[in-house]
DRENTIKE-562757 format. One line per 2 residues: number of its first residue (from 1); their letters; for each residue x, y, z of N, C-alpha, C, O. Coordinates in nm, 3 decimals, always signed. Example, Ala and Ser with C-alpha at 12.3 -4.5 7.8 and 13.67 -1.06 7.14 Angstrom:
DRENTIKE-562757
1) as) +1.319/-0.569/+0.780/+1.230/-0.450/+0.780/+1.320/-0.330/+0.780/+1.424/-0.332/+0.846  +1.285/-0.225/+0.708/+1.367/-0.106/+0.714/+1.290/+0.003/+0.787/+1.341/+0.114/+0.804 $
This chain:
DRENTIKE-562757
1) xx) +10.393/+12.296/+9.657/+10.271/+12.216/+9.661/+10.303/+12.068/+9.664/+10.235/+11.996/+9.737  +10.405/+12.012/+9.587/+10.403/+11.873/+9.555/+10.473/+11.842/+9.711/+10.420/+11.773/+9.798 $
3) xx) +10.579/+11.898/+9.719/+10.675/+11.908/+9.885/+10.581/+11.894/+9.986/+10.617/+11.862/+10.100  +10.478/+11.911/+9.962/+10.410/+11.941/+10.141/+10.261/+11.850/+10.071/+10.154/+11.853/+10.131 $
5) xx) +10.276/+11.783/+9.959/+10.190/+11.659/+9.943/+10.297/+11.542/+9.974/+10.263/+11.451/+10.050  +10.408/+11.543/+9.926/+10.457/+11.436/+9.975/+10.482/+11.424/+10.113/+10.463/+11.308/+10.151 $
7) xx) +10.526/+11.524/+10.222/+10.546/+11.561/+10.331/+10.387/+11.471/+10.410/+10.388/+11.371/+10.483  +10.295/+11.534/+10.372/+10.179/+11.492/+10.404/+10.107/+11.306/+10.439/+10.038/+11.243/+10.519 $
9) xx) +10.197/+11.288/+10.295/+10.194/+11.115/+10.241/+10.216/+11.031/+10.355/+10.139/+10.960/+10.420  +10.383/+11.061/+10.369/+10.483/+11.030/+10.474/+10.457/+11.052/+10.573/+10.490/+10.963/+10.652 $
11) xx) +10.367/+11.209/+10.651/+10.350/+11.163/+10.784/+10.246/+11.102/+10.838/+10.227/+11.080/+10.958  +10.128/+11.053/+10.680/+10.020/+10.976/+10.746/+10.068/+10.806/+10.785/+10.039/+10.725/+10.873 $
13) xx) +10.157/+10.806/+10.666/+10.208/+10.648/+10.701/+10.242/+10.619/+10.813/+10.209/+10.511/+10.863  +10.357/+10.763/+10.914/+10.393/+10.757/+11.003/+10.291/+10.740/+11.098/+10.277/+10.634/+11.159 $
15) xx) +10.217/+10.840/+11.116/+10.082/+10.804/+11.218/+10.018/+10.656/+11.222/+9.995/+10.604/+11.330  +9.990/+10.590/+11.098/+9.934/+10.441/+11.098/+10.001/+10.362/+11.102/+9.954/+10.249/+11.088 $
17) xx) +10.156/+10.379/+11.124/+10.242/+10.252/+11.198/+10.228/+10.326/+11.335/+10.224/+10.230/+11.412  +10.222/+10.397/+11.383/+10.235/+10.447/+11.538/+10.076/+10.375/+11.581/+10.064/+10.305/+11.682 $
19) xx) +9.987/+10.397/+11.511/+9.870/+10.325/+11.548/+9.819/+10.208/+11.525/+9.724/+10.152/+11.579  +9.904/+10.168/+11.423/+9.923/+9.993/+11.441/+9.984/+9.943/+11.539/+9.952/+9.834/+11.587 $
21) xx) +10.058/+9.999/+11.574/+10.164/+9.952/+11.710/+10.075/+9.979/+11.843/+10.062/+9.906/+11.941  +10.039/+10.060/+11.827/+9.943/+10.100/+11.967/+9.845/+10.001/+11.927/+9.792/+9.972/+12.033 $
23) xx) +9.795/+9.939/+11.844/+9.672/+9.836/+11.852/+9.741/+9.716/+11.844/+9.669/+9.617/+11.835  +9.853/+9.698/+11.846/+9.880/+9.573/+11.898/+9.885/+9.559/+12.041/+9.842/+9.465/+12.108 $
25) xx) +9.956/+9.691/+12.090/+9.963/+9.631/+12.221/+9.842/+9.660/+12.318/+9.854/+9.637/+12.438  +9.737/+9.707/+12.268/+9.625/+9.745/+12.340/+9.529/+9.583/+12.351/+9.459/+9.534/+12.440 $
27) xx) +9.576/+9.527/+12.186/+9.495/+9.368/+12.211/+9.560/+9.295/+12.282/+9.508/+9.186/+12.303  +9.670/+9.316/+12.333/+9.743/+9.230/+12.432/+9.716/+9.291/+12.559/+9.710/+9.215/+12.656 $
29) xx) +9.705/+9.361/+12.569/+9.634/+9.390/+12.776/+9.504/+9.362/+12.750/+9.442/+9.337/+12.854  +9.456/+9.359/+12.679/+9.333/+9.291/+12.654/+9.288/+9.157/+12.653/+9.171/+9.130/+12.679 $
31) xx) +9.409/+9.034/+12.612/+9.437/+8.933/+12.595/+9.440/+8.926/+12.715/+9.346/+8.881/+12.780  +9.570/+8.978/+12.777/+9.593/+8.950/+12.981/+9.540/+8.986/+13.041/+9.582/+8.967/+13.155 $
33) xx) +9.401/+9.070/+13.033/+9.359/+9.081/+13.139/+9.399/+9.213/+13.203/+9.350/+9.244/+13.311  +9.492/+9.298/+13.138/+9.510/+9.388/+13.231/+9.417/+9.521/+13.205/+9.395/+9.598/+13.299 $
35) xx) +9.356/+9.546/+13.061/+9.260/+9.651/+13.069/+9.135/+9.540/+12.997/+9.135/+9.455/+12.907  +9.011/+9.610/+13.116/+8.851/+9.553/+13.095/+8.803/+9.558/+13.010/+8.756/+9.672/+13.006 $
37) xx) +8.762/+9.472/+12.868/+8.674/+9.515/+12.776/+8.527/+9.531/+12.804/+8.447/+9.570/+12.719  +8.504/+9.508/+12.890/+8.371/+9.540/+12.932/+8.360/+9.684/+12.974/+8.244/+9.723/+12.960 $
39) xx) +8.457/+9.793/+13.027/+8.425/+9.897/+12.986/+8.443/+9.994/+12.918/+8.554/+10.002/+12.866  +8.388/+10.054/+12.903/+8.295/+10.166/+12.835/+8.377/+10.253/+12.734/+8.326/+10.307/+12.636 $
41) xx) +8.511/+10.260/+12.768/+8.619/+10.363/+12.731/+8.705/+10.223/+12.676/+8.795/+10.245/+12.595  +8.693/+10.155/+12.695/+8.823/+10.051/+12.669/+8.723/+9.976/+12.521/+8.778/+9.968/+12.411 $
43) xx) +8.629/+9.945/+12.534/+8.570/+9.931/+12.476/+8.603/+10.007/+12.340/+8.671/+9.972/+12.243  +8.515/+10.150/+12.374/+8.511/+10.218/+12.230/+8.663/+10.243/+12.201/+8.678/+10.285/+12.086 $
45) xx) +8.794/+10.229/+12.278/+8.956/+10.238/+12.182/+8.937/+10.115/+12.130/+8.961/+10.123/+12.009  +8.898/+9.985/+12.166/+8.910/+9.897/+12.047/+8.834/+9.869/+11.963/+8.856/+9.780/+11.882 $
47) xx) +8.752/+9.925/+11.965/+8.608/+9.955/+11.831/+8.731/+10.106/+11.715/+8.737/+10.128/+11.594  +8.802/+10.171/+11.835/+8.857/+10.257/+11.707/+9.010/+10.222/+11.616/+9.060/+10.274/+11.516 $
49) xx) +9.049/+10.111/+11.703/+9.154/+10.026/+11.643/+9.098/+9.960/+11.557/+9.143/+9.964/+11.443  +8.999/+9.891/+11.585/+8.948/+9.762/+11.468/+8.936/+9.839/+11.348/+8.985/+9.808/+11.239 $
51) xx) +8.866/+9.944/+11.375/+8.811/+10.024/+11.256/+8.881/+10.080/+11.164/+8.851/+10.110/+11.048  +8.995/+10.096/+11.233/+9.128/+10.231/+11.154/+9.206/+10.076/+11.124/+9.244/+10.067/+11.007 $
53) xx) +9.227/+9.987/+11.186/+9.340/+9.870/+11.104/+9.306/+9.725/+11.051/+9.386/+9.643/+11.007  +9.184/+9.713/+11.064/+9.111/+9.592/+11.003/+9.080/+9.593/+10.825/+9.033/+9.502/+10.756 $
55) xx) +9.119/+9.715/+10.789/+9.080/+9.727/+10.613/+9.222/+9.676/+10.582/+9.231/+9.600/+10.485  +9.330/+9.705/+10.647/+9.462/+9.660/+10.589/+9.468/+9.545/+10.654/+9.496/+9.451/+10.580 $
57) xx) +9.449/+9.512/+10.785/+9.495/+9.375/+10.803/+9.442/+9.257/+10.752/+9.508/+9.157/+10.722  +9.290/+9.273/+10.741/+9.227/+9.148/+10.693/+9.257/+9.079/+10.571/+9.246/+8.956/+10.566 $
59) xx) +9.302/+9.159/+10.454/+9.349/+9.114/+10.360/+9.481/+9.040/+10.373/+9.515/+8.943/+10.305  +9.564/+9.109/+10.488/+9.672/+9.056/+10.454/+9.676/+8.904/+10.501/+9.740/+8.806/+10.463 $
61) xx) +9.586/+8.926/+10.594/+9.564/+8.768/+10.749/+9.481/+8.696/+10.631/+9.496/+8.578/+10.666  +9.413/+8.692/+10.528/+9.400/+8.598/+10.480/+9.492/+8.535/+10.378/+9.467/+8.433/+10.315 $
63) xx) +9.587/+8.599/+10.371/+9.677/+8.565/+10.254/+9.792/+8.502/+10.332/+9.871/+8.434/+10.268  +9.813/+8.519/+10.471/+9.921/+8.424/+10.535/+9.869/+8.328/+10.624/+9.767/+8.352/+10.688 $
65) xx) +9.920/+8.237/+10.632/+9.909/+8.080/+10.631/+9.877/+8.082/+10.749/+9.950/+8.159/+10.811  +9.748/+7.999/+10.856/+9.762/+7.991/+11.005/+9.809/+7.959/+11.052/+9.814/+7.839/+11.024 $
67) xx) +9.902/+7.996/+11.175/+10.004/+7.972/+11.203/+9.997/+7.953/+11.395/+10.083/+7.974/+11.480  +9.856/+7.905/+11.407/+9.828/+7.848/+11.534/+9.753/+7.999/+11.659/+9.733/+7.997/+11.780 $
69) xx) +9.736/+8.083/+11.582/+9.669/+8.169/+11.721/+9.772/+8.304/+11.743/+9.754/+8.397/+11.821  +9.930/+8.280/+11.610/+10.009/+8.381/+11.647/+9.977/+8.468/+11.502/+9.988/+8.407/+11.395 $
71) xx) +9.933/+8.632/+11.501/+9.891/+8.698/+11.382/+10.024/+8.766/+11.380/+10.079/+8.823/+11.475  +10.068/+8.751/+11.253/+10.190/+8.817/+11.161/+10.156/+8.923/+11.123/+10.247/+9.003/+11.104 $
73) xx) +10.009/+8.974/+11.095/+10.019/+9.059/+10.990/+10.047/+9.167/+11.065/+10.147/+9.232/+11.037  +10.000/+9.188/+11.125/+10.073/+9.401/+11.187/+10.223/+9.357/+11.135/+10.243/+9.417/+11.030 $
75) xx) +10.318/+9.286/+11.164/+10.402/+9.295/+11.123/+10.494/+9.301/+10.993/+10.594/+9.364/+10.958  +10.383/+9.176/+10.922/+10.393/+9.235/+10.748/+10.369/+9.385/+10.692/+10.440/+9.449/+10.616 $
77) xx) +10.257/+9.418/+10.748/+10.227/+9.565/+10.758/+10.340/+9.663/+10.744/+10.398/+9.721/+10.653  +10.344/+9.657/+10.882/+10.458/+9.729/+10.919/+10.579/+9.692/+10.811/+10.606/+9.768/+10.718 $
79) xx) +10.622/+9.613/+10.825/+10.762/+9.607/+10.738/+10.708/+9.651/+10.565/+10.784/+9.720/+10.498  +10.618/+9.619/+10.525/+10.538/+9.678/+10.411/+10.558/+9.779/+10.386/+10.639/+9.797/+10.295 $
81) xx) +10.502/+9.886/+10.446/+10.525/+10.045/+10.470/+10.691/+10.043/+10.474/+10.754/+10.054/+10.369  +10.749/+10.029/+10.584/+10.890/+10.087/+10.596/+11.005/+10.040/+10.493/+11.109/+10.099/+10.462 $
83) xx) +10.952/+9.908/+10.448/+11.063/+9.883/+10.323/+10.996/+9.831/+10.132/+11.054/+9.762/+10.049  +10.873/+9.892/+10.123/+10.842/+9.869/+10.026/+10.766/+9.985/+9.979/+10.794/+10.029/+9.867 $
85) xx) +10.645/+10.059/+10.072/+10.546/+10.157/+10.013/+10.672/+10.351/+10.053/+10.679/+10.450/+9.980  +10.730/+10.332/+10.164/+10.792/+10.457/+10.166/+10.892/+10.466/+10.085/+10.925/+10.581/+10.057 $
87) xx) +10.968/+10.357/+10.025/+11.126/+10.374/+9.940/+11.010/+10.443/+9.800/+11.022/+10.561/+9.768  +10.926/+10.372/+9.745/+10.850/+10.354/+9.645/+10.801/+10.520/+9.644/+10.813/+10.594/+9.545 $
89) xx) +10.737/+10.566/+9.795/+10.723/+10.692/+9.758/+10.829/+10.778/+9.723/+10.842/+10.831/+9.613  +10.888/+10.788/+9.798/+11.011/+10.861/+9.782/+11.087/+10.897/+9.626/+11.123/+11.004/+9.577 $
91) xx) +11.095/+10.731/+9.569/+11.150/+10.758/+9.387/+11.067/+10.831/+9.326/+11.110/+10.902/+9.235  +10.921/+10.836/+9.359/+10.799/+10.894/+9.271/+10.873/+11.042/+9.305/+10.911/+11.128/+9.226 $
93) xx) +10.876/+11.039/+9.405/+10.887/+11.181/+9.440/+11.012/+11.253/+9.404/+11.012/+11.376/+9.405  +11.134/+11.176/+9.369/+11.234/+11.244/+9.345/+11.254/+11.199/+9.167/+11.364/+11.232/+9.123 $
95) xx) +11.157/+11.125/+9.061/+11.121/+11.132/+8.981/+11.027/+11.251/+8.918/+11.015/+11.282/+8.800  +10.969/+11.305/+9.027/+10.860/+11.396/+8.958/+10.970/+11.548/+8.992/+10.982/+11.637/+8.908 $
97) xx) +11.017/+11.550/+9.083/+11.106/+11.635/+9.079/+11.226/+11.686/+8.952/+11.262/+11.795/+8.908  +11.258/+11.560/+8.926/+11.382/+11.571/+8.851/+11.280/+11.627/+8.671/+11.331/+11.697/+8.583 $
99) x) +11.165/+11.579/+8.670/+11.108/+11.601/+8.538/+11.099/+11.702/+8.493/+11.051/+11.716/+8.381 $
């Protein structure tokens, strides 16, 4: 039970850096011009990016400094997860084990 909750933990994190990454680069063809926000389908993927990564990013984008039009935070994010929230799971997990 605990194995396939932690299993679980880990592969949601995995999915929301895979979909942080995909919403970065979806606001950048968006930025250039290369996919239309005016339609219909392009539209509602970035209504489902905003939605799924705007609760974590906004906090973080107000807590780092403006830095002219370039956003850090997916990247704080990201490095967040991979070197602070997964090591962190992991001890819990090989703490609750060992108990």
């Amino acid at each position: 039970m605990l194995i396939g909750l932690f299993m679980v933990l880990m592969r949601l994190l995995d999915v929301y850096c895979w979909v942080l990454l995909l919403s970065c680069i979806f606001i950048n063809l968006c930025m250039f011009g290369i996919l239309d926000s005016r339609n219909q389908i392009v539209w509602k993927v970035g209504i489902f990016f905003s939605r799924v990564t705007e609760p974590v990013l906004g906090p973080v984008r107000r807590m780092l400094p403006n830095l002219g039009g370039v956003d850090f935070s997916p990247m704080v994010v990201l490095l967040g997860i991979q070197y602070v929230l997964q090591p962190l799971l992991l001890e819990a997990f090989r703490a609750l084990l060992l108990r």
